[in-house]
N, C-alpha and C positions, 0 to 999 in steps of 0.2 A: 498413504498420503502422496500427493502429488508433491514435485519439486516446484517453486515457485521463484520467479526471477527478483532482483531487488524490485526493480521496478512496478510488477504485478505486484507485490506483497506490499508498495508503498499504496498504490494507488489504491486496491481492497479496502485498506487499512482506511482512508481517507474516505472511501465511499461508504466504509460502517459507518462513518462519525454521525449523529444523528442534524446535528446543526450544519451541514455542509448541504451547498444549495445544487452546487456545482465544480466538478474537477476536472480541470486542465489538463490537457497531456502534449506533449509535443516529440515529434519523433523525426527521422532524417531519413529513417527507410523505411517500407512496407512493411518489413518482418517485425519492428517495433510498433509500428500501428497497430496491427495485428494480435500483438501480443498484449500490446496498453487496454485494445478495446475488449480484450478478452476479458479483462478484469473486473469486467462490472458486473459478473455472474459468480465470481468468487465468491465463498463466505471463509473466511479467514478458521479457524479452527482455536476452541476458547485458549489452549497454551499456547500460539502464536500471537493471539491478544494481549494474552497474560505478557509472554517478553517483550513484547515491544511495550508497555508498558512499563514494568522493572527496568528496560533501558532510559527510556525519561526520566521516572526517577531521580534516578542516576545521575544522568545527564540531563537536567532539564532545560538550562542552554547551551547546548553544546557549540554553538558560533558567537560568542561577548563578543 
């Protein structure tokens, strides 16, 4: 398995969702564009699904 940055593993995470039309990225350098747009070829791996899942759960607002 590859290593995956937060940011790549949010945005994968966002482009699985099936109801999402459209995801946003914004970045300040090149090396993060780069890496954001890489994300869209990701497929996230079912136990990386699986925790960030069990983390909502959990936390299902985590900013009241």
């Amino acid at each position: 398995m590859t290593s995956l940055s937060p940011a790549q593993m949010a945005l994968a995470y966002v482009n699985s969702r099936p109801f999402v039309a459209s995801n946003l990225i914004a970045t300040t350098a090149l090396a993060q564009l780069e890496e954001n747009v890489a994300s869209v070829t990701l497929t996230l791996a079912d136990e990386v699904l699986a925790g960030i899942e069990a983390i909502h759960e959990r936390y299902p607002n985590p900013a009241p």
